[in-house]
Structures are given as C-alpha cells and as structure tokens.
C-alpha positions in Angstrom: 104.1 -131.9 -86.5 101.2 -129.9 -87.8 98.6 -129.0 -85.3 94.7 -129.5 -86.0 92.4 -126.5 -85.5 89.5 -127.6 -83.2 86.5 -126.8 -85.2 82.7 -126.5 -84.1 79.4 -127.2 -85.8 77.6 -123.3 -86.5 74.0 -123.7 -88.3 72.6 -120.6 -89.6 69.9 -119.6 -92.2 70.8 -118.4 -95.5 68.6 -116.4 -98.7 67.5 -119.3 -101.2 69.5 -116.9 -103.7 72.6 -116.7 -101.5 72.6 -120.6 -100.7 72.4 -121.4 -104.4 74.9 -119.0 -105.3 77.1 -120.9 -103.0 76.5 -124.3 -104.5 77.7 -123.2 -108.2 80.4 -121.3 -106.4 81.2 -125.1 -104.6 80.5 -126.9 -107.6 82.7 -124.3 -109.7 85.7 -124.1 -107.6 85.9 -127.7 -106.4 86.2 -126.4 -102.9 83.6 -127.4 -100.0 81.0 -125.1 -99.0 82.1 -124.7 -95.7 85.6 -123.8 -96.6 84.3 -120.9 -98.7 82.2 -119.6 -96.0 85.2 -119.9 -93.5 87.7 -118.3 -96.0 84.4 -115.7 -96.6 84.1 -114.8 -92.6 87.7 -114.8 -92.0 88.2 -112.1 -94.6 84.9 -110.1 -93.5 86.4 -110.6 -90.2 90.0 -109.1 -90.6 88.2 -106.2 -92.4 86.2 -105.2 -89.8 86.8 -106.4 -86.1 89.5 -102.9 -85.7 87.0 -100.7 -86.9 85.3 -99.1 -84.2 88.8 -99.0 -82.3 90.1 -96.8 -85.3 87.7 -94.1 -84.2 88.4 -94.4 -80.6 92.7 -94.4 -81.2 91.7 -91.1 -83.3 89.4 -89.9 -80.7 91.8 -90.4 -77.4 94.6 -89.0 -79.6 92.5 -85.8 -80.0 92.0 -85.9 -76.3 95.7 -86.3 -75.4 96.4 -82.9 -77.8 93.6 -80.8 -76.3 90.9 -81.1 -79.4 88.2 -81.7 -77.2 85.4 -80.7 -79.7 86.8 -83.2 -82.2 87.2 -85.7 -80.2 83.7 -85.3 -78.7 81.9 -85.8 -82.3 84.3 -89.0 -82.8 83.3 -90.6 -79.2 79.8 -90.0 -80.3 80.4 -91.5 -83.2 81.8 -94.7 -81.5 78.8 -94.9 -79.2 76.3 -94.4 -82.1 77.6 -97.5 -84.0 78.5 -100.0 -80.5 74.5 -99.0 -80.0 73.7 -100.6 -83.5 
C-alpha cells in the first residue's frame, strides 16, 4: 500500500515575469504549477540546507588538529551568513 504525503496550502507572492514564466513552463510541460514549484524547492532545498554545516564540520575539524587561526576565520564565516 502506497502512503499519501500530507500536504498543506503555502500562498506566496511571485514577480509578474516569474509567474508567467511558470505558466508557459505549466502549459509547456503538461505538468501542474504546483508540482514544478515543489520539484523546484525540493531541489533548491537539497542544495542548500547542509551548507552552513560544511563550514562548521571544516571549522571543528580545524579545531580538533590545533589550527585555531583557520578555524577562527571559518567560525566567523558561519556566524556572518546565520546573521543574514
């Protein structure tokens, strides 16, 4: 038996440009507009969700070998872009 995703209602405001670009992307690919922005976030998504940790893993791994300096500038760097 398959299961069913649960799936919620999101509104959001788009660029005229963007929202018509969707439409002949709809219209083109036979495919509903919603399932190209899902398939859209879901790849943004896995892109970037483990980015900041990258920096950390690098950073605590300098810590753990003693490159305190370099791991300094990378924990900076971390806190820079979680303040964005």
């Amino acid at each position: 038996m398959m299961k069913t995703m649960k799936t919620v209602a999101c509104y959001f405001r788009l660029d005229s440009k963007l929202k018509k670009r969707l439409d002949e992307l709809s219209i083109n690919t036979k495919k509903s507009k919603s399932s190209i922005l899902v398939e859209a976030l879901e790849l943004y998504l896995a892109e970037h969700e483990n980015e900041d940790f990258s920096f950390a893993i690098e950073a605590l791994e300098e810590l753990k070998s003693g490159d305190l300096k370099s791991a300094s500038k990378k924990i900076d760097k971390v806190v820079k872009k979680l303040k964005r």
